[in-house]
C-alpha positions as MATLAB code, in Angstrom:
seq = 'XXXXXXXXXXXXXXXXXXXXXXXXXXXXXXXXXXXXXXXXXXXXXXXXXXXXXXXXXXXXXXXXXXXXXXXXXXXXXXXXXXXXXXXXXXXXXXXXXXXXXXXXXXXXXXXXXXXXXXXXXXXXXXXXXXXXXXXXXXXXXXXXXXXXXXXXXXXXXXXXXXXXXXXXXXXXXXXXXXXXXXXXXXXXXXXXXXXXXXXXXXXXXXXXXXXXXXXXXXXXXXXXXXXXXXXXXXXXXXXXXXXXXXXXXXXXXXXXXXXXXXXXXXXXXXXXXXXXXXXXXXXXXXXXXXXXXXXXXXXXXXXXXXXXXXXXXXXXXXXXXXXXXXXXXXXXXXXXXXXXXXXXXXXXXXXXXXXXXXXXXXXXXXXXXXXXXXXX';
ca = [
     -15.922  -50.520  -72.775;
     -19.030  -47.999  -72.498;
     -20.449  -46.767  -75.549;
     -19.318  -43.719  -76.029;
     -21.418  -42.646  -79.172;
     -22.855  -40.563  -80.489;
     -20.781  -38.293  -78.839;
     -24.136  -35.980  -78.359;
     -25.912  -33.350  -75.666;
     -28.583  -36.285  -75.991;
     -26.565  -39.068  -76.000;
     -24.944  -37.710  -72.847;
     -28.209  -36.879  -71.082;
     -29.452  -40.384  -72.111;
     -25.973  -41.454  -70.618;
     -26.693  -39.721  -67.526;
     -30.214  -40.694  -66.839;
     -29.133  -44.107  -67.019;
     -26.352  -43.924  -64.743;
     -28.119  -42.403  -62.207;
     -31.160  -45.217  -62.376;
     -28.424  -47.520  -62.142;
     -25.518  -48.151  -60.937;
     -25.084  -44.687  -59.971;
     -26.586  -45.962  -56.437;
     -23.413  -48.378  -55.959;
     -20.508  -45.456  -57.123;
     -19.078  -44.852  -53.949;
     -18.628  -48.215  -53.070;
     -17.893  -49.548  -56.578;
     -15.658  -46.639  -58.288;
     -12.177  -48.124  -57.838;
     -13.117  -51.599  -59.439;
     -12.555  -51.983  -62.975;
     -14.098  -55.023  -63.950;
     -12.848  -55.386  -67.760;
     -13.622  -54.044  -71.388;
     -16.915  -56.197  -72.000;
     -18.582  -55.219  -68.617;
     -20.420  -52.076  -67.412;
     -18.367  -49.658  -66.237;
     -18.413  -48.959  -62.411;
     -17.786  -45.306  -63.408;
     -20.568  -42.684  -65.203;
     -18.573  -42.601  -68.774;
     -19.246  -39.087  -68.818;
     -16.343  -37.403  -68.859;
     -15.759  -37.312  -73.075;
     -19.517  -35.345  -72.852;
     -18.019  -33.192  -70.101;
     -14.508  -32.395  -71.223;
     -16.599  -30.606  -74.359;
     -19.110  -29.288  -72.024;
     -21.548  -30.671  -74.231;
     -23.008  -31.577  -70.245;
     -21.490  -28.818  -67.813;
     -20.396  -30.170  -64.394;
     -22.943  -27.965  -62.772;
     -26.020  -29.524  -64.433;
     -24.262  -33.156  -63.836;
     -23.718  -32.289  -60.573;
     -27.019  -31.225  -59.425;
     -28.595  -34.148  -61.463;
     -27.007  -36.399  -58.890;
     -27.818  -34.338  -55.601;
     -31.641  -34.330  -57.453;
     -31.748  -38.118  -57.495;
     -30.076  -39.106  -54.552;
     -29.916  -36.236  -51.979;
     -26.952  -34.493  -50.830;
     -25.359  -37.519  -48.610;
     -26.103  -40.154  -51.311;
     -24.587  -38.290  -54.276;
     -21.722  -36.882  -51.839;
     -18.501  -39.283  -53.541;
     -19.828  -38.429  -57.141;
     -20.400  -34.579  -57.120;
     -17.223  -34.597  -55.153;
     -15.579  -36.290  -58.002;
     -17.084  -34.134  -60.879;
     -15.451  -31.058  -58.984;
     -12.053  -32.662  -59.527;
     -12.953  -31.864  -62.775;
     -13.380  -28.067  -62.318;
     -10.626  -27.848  -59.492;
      -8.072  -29.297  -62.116;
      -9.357  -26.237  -64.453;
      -9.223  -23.876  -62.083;
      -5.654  -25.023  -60.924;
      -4.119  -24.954  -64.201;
      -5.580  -21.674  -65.109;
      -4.211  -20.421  -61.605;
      -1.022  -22.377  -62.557;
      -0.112  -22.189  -66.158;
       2.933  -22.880  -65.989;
       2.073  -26.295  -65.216;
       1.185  -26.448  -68.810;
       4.131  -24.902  -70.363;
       6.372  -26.977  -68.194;
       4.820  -30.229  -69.291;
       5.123  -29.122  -73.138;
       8.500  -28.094  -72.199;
       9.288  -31.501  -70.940;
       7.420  -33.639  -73.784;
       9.820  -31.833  -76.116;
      12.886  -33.070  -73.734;
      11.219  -36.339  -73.748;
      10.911  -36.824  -77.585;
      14.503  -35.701  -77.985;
      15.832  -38.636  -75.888;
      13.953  -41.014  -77.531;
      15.580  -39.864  -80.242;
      19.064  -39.902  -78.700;
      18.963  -42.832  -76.497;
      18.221  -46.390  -77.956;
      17.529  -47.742  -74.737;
      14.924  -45.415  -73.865;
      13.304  -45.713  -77.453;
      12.743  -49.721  -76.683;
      11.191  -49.288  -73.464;
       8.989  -46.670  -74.854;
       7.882  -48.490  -77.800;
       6.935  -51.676  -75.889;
       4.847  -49.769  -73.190;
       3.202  -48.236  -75.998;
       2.741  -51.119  -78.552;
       1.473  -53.262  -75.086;
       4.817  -55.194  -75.016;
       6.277  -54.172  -71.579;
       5.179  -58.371  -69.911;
       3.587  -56.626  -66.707;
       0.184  -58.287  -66.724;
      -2.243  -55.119  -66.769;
       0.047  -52.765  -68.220;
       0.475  -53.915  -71.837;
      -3.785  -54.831  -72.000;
      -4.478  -51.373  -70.654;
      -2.113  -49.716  -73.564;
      -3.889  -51.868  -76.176;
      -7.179  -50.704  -74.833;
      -6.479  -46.981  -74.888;
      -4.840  -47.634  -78.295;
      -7.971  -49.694  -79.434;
     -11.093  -47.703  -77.430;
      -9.767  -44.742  -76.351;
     -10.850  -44.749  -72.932;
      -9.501  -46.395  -69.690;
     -11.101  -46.348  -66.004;
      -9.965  -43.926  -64.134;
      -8.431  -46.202  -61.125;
      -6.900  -47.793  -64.133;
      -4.999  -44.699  -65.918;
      -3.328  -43.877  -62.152;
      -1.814  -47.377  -62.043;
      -0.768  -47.111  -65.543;
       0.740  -43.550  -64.900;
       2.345  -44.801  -61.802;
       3.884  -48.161  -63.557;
       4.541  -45.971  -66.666;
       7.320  -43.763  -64.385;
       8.303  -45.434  -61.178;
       8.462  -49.413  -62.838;
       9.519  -48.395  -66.565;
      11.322  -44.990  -65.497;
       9.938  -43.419  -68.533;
       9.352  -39.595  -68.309;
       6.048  -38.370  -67.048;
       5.256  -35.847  -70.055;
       5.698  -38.733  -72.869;
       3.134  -40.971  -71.053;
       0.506  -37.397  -70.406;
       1.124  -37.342  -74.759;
      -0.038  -40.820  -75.552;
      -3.046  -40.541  -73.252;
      -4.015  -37.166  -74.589;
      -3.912  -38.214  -78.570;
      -5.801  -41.393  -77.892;
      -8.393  -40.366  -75.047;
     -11.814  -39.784  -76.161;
     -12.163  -37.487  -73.185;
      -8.010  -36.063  -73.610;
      -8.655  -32.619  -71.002;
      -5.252  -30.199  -70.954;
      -6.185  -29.653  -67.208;
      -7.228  -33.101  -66.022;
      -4.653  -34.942  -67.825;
      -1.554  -32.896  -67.164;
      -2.817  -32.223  -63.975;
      -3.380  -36.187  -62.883;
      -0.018  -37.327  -64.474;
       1.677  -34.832  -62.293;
      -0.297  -35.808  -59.184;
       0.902  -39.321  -59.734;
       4.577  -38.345  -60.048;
       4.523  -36.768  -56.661;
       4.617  -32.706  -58.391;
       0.953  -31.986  -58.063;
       1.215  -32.577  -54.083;
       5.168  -32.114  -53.705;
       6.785  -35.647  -52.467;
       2.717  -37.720  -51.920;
       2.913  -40.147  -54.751;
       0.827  -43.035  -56.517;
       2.261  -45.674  -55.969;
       0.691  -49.075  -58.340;
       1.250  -51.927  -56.201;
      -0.278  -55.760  -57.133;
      -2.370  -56.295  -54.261;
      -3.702  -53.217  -54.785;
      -4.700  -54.043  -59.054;
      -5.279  -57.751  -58.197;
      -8.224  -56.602  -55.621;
      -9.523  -53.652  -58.150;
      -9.400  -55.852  -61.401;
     -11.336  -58.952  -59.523;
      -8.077  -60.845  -59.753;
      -7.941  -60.761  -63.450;
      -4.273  -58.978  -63.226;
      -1.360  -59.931  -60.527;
       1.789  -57.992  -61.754;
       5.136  -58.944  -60.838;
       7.935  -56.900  -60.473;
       6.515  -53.326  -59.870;
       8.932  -50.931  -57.965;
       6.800  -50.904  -54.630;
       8.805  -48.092  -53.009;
       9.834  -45.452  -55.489;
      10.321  -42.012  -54.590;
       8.356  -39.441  -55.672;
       9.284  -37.240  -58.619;
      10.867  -33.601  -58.226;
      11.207  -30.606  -59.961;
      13.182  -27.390  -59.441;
      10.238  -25.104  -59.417;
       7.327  -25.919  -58.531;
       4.620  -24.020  -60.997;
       3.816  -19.977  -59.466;
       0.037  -19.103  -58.971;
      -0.765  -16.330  -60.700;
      -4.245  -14.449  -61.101;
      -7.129  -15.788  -63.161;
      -7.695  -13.100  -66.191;
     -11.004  -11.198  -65.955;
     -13.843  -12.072  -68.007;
     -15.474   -9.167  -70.596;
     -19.019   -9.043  -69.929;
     -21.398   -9.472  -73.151;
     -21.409   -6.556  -75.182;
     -25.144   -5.204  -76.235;
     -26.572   -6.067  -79.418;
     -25.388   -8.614  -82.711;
     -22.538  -10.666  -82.023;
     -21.005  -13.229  -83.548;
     -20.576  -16.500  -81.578;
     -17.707  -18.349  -81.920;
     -17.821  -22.156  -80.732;
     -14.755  -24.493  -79.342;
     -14.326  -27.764  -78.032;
     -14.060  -26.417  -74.255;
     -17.592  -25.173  -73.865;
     -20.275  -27.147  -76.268;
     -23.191  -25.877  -74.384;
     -24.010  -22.499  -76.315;
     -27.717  -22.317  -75.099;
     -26.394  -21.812  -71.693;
     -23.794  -19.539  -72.032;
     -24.256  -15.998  -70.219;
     -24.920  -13.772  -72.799;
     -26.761  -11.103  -71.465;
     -28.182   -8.197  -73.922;
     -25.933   -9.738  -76.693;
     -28.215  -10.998  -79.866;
     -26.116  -14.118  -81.230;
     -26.276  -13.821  -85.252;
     -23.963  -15.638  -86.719;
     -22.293  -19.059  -85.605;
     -18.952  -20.158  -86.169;
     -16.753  -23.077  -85.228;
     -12.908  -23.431  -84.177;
     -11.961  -26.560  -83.943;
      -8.651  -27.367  -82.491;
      -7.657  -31.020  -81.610;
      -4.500  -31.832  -78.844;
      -1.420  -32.125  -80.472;
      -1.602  -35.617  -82.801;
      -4.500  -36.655  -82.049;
      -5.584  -39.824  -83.371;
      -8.458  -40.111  -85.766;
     -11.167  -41.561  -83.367;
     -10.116  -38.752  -81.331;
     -10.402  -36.345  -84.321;
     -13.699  -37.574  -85.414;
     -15.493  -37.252  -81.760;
     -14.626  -34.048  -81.617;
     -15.887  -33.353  -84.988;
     -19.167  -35.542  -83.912;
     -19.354  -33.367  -80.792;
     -19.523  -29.810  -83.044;
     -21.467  -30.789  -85.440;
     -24.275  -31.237  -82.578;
     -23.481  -28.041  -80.672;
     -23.740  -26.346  -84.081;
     -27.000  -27.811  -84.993;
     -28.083  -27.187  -81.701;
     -26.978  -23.422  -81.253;
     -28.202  -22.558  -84.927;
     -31.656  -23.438  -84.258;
     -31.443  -21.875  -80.401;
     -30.566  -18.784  -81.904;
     -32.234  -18.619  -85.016;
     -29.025  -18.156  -87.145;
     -26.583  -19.260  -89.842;
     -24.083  -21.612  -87.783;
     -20.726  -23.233  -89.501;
     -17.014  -23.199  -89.862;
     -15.133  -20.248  -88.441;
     -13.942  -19.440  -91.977;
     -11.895  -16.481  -92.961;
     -14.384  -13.018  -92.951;
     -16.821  -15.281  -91.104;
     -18.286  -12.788  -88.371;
     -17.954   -9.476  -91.063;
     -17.949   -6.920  -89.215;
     -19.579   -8.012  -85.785;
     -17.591   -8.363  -82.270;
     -16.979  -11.959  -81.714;
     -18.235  -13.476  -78.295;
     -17.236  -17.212  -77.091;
     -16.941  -18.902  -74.101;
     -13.610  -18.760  -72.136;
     -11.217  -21.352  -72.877;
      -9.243  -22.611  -70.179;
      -5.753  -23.055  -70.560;
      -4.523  -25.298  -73.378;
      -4.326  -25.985  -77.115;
      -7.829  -23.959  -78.121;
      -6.784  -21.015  -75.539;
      -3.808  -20.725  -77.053;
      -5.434  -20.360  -80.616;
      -8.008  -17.856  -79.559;
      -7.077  -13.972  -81.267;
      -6.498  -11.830  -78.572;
      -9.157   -9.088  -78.851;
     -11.643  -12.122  -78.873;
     -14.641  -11.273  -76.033;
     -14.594  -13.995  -73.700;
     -17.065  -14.379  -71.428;
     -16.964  -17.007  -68.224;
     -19.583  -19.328  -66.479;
     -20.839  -18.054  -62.845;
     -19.614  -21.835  -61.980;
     -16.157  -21.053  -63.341;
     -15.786  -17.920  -62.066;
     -17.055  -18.786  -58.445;
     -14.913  -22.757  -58.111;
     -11.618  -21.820  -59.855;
     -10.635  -18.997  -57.108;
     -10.663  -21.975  -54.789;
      -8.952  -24.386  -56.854;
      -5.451  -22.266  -56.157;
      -4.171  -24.575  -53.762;
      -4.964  -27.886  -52.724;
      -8.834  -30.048  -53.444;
     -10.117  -29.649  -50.002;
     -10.106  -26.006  -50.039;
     -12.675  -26.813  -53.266;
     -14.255  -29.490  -51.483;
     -15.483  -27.829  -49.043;
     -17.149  -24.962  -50.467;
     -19.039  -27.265  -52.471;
     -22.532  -27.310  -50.391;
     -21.991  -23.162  -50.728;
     -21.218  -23.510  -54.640;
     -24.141  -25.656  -55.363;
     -26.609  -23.507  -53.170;
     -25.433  -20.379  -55.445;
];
């Protein structure tokens, strides 16, 4: 497993710099292998410090295109835009969202109703299921809170094509025990596996496939080979990104969230940041490692944002602003969006508001406006 604390800006830069004098050379070749909990990860481990945005994709990003040039850091950057295409999606399909909390309250009902299901959901869970992979990658994610990412698609896929268990109970459990838990990413990435992101193109886990990936440390037996794809009745409707406000002129309050940890980079304009709070809102039972990351990660961006600004920073208590306006950073969609007042100012990244307009339809409409997004 990496070491994934402090969760800091400075641990993650440290993080960073090491990846990229490292085995940041070997990604594209090496990405799909995961090679066990006690080894290096063939991955950058970055994602917990970029679901808070206490690293932004954009300064990741151009990190790797400084250190290796545009051809050599190609794979990577191309994989840290999944990142902001899955944001952009949701927010251009939020539906996808409300369908999948729709679904996870279906999906705790029949556990409730049907015994059957209830047993097969409590041994994939508890690591119990016998399929060599499957029950040491549940224990992990229970135990570290992290898998690799090649990993959490086979688990998805086994989790609903193998143990027919529904899609939205198995996005839950990895969002209240990931360190790096993302409303977009996740929901997004469980759905692509079922065959709904891309209507009818599945993932299918297959053993040859895990066998090669895990350096033969896992062979699974008896893994539905040839399911078919899941379906739904509607697929989610795009629907128009709301417009940013732009940063009002003079004191504002600042209000902080676990979407966008990066204060000193926010565009703020004329605005003169005076007072700091924090809203804090964790996914739906999360787990206390998860809890106490994400109180790790604030505490930094407030320390951090009070000293950039020269101002009192802390809890987002009641009659905390006074009388000010209240500026913070948008919030995609998802538990802290949802929580936000209404008449709050958000304001949005140029990288936001440039990527998610192409991140409406399919990745390769993203993909390849990347060389024109990172020249911006």
């Amino acid at each position: 497993m990496p070491d994934l604390t402090p969760l800091t800006r400075a641990a993650g830069l440290d993080r960073l710099s090491a990846f990229l004098a490292g085995p940041g050379a070997h990604y594209a070749a090496t990405r799909n292998t995961d090679r066990g909990r006690d080894k290096i990860p063939t991955t950058s481990a970055l994602s917990p410090y970029l679901r808070r945005r206490l690293l932004t994709e954009e300064e990741v990003a151009r990190a790797a295109v400084d250190a290796y040039g545009d051809r050599g850091a190609e794979k990577f950057v191309s994989e840290v835009f999944w990142r902001t295409y899955f944001k952009g999606h949701l927010e251009t399909h939020p539906s996808a969202w409300t369908g999948y909390l729709r679904g996870l309250d279906e999906g705790r009902s029949r556990l409730d109703a049907e015994p059957g299901l209830r047993r097969t959901y409590d041994r994939a869970v508890e690591g119990r299921t016998g399929i060599a992979g499957f029950d040491d990658w549940a224990v992990q994610l229970v135990e570290e809170g992290w898998l690799h990412n090649h990993t959490r698609m086979w688990f998805a896929s086994v989790w609903m094509f193998t143990l027919r268990l529904p899609w939205e109970l198995g996005a839950d459990f990895f969002m209240r025990h990931l360190l790096d838990g993302d409303p977009a990413s996740n929901t997004l990435s469980w759905r692509w596996v079922a065959g709904l992101h891309t209507r009818g193109k599945h993932y299918v886990a297959r053993a040859e496939n895990i066998r090669r990936y895990t350096d033969g440390r896992f062979d699974p037996v008896g893994l539905d080979a040839y399911p078919d794809a899941l379906d739904e009745a509607m697929p989610p409707r795009e629907v128009r990104i709301g417009p940013a406000a732009e940063a009002p002129r003079g004191d504002v309050a600042l209000l902080l969230h676990l979407d966008d940890l990066h204060p000193e980079s926010l565009p703020i304009g004329c605005a003169r940041v005076v007072r700091i709070g924090a809203l804090t809102v964790h996914a739906d039972g999360a787990v206390g490692q998860v809890r106490r990351a994400d109180a790790e990660a604030m505490a930094d961006a407030l320390g951090r944002a009070g000293a950039h600004f020269g101002c009192p920073a802390g809890p987002a208590e009641t009659g905390w602003a006074g009388d000010l306006p209240v500026m913070t950073a948008w919030a995609p969609v998802g538990p802290t969006a949802n929580a936000l007042p209404a008449d709050m100012i958000r304001i949005r990244r140029a990288w936001d508001e440039t990527a998610w307009p192409q991140s409406s339809r399919g990745y390769s409409r993203l993909r390849s406006a990347i060389p024109r997004l990172l020249e911006a």
